[in-house]
ZAMARGU-4260 file (C-alpha; in steps of 0.2 Angstrom, whole numbers, plus 5000, padded with zeros to 4 digits):
<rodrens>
0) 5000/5000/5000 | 5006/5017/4995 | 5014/5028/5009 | 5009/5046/5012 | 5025/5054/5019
5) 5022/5072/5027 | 5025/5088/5017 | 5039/5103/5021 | 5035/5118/5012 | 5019/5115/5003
10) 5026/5099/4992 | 5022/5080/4996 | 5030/5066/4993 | 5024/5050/4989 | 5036/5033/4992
15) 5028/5017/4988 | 5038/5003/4993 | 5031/4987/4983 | 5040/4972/4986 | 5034/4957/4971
20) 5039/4940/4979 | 5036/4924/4970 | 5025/4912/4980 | 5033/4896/4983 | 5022/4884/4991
25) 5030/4878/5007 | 5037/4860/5006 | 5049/4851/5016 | 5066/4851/5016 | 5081/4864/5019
30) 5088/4880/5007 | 5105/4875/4999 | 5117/4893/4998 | 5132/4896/4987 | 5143/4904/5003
35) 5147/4909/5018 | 5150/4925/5028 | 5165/4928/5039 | 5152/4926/5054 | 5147/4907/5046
40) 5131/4913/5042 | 5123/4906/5024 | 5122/4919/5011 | 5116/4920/4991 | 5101/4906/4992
45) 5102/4895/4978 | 5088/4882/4979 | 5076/4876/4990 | 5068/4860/4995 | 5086/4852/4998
50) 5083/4837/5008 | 5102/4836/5014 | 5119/4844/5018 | 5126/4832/5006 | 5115/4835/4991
55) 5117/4855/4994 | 5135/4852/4995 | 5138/4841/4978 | 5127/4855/4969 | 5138/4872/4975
60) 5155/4860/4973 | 5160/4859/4989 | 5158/4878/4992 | 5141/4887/5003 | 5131/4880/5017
65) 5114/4873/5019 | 5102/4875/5035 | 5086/4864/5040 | 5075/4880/5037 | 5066/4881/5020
70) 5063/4900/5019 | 5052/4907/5006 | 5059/4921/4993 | 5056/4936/5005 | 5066/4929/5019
75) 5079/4922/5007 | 5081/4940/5001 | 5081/4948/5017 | 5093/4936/5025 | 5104/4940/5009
80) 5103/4956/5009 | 5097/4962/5024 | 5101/4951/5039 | 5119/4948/5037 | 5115/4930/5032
85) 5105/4915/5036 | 5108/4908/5054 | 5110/4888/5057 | 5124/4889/5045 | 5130/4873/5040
90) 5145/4874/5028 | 5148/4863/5016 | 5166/4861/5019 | 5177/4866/5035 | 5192/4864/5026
95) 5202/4870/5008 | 5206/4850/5005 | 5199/4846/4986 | 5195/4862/4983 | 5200/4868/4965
100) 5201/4889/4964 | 5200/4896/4947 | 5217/4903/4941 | 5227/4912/4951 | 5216/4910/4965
105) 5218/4902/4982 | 5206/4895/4993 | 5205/4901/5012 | 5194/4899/5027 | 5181/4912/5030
110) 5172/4910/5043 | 5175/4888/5044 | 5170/4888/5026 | 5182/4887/5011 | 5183/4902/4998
115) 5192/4906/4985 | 5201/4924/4982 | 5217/4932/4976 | 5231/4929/4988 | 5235/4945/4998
120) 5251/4940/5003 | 5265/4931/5001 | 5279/4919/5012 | 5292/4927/5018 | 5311/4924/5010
125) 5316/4910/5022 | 5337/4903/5020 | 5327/4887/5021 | 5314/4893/5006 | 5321/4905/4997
130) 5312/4918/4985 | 5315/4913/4967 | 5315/4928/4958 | 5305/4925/4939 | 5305/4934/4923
135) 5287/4934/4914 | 5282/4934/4896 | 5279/4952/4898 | 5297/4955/4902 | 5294/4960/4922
140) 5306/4953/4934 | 5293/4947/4950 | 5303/4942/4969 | 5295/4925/4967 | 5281/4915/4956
145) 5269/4919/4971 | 5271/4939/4969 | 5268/4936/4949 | 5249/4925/4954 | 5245/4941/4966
150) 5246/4954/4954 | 5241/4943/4940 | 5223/4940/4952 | 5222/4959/4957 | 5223/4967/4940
155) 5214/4952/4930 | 5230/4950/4920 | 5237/4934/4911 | 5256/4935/4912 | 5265/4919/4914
160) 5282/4914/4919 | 5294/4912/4905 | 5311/4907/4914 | 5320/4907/4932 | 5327/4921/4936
165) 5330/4941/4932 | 5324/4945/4914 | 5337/4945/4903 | 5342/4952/4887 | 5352/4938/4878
170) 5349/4924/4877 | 5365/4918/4882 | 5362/4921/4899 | 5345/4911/4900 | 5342/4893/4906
175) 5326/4887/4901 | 5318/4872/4905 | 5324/4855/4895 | 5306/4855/4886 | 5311/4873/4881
180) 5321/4885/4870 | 5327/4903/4870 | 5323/4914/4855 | 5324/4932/4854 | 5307/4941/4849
185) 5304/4956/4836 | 5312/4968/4850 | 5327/4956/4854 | 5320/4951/4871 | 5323/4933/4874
190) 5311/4923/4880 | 5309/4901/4882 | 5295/4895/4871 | 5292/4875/4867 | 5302/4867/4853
195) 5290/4869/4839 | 5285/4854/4828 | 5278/4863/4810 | 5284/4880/4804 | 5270/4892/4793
200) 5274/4888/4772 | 5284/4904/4769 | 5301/4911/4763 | 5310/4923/4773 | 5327/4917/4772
205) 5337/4920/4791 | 5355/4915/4789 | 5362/4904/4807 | 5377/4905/4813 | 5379/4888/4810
210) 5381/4895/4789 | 5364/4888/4786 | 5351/4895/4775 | 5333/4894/4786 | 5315/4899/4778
215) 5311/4907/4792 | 5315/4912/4808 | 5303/4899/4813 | 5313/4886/4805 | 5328/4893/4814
220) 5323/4892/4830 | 5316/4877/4826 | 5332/4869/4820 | 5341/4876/4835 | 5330/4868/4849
225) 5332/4851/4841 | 5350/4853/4841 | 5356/4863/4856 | 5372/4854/4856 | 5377/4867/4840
230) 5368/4881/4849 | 5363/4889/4834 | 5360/4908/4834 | 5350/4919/4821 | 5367/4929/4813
235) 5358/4940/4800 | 5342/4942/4789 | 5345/4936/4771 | 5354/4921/4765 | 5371/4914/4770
240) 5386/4919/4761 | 5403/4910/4767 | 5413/4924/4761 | 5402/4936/4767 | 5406/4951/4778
245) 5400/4966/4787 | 5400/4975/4772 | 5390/4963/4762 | 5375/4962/4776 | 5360/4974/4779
250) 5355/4975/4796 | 5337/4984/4800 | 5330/4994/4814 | 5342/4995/4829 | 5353/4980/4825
255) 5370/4983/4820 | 5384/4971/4811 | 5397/4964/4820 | 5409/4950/4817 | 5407/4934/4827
260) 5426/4927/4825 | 5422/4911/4836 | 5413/4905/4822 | 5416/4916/4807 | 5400/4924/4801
265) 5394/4941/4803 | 5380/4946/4814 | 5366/4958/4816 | 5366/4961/4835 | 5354/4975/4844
270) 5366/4990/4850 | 5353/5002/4852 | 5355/5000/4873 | 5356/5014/4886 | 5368/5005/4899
275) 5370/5021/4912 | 5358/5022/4927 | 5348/5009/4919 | 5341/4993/4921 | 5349/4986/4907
280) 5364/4989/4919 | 5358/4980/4933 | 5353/4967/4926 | 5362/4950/4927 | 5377/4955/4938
285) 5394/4955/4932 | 5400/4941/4919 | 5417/4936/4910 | 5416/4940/4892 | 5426/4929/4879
290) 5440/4945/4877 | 5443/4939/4894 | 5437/4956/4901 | 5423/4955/4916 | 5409/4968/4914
295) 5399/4973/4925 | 5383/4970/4915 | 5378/4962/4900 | 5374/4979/4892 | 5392/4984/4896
300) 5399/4968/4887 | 5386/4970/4873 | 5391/4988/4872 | 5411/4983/4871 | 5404/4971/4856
305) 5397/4987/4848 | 5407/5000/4849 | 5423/4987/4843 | 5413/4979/4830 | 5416/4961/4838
310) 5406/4950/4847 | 5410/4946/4864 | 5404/4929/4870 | 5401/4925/4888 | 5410/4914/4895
315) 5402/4912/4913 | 5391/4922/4923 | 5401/4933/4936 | 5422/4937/4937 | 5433/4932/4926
320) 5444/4919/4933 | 5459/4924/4925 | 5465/4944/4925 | 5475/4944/4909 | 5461/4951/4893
325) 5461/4941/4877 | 5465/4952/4861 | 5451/4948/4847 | 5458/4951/4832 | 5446/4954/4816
330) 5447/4961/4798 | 5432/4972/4803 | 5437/4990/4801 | 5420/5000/4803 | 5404/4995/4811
335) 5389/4996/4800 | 5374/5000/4804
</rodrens>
């Protein structure tokens, strides 16, 4: 019935509050709920006329509560809404065991009953259980797995991990998994993908460093995951030439040519990198290059590689174990770019 609310200052106004409640006729049996609140009581009615805990519990999955009271639609609404839940509460589950969270979700105890939600925290770095730091496929270096899942659940993202470890930008400073492979992408960041079995039908011949004509990049990375004993690396666009040099290959964009005397072939290498105050400075720590010089960095080796027009290897991730420096010798006079 409507509701005549008194006037201020000559106007009226009229509320009508009209509830429409679907009129269930009252059978016997108990109300099946899809959770629990903190205070364990039953919340979100899902159906009615559930004869049993167990029959409530195999339709929400192991997740809400049932109680003994059948309540018609308006006190299932009001509990829900209104009420702070349904008391009687029993909850389906009193503990996380069997329970299966969607991604990147974990399952908790609120209020005796399981639920799942994006973690809030992480384990503290322990020497016993150390944080593993991870690189993802978006390039973002995360303290540990866990710290990538979090923010992966709080900003609805799908990032993944790609290898152990602080992102890189070579590939000779990645271990992947056996199952996997490093390749460089279109913006030379490296990244540890599966071995691939079938390659697209085109042509767009990429010469290894192995002196092998590939069809694609593709077939290239294909090749070198299949043979990682050779360790074949992309060298330069176009097909092989065993007398070519710098001055015969075109490298595009930011790569720049540079003679790879280890195994003879010139090589389009990225050299467009800022290595002061940066984190291409950072990252990696210190590592012994194949001149027999340790840099700090791998964007101060892969600078040295640029700025003298041959490519410095590493040879092992942190100081040089000997102190004299290598002289590489080259008939490379000018870097081109």
């Amino acid at each position: 019935m409507p509701i005549l609310i008194g006037a201020n200052g000559g106007r009226r106004v009229l509320a009508c509050v009209f509830f429409t409640i679907l009129s269930w006729s009252p059978v016997q049996g108990g109300t099946c709920w899809a959770s629990v609140n903190a205070e364990g009581r039953c919340t979100e009615a899902v159906l009615r006329s559930i004869s049993s805990r167990e029959e409530c519990c195999r339709i929400v999955h192991g997740f809400g509560g049932w109680t003994e009271e059948t309540y018609d639609n308006g006190q299932a609404f009001f509990f829900g809404a209104l009420g702070g839940g349904a008391p009687h509460c029993t909850g389906c589950s009193q503990s996380c065991d069997g329970i299966k969270c969607p991604m990147d979700k974990v399952c908790s105890l609120r209020g005796g009953s399981p639920h799942c939600a994006c973690p809030t925290h992480c384990p503290p770095s322990t020497p016993q259980q150390p944080h593993v730091p991870v690189c993802s496929m978006e390039g973002i270096t995360y303290r540990s797995e866990c710290h990538m899942i979090k923010r992966n659940c709080r900003l609805g993202l799908i990032d993944s991990i790609s290898y152990q470890g602080y992102c890189q930008h070579s590939c000779e400073t990645v271990k992947c998994r056996e199952d996997q492979h490093c390749i460089h992408d279109s913006d030379h960041q490296p990244y540890c993908v599966r071995c691939m079995d079938n390659c697209p039908d085109i042509y767009s011949p990429m010469c290894g460093t192995d002196g092998v004509t590939y069809d694609s990049m593709c077939d290239l990375n294909r090749a070198s995951c299949r043979n990682k004993a050779k360790n074949i690396k992309y060298a330069h666009r176009g097909e092989c030439n065993v007398s070519s040099s710098c001055s015969d290959v075109k490298c595009t964009g930011s790569e720049v040519c540079v003679l790879d005397i280890r195994r003879n072939v010139p090589r389009c290498v990225r050299c467009d990198l800022n290595c002061v105050n940066s984190e291409l400075d950072r990252a990696g720590g210190a590592m012994c290059g194949s001149d027999g010089v340790t840099y700090p960095s791998w964007c101060k080796l892969r600078e040295s590689s640029c700025n003298t027009g041959v490519l410095i290897h590493v040879e092992r991730i942190g100081d040089c174990l000997s102190s004299t420096p290598t002289t590489l010798t080259t008939t490379a006079k000018t870097v081109v770019r």
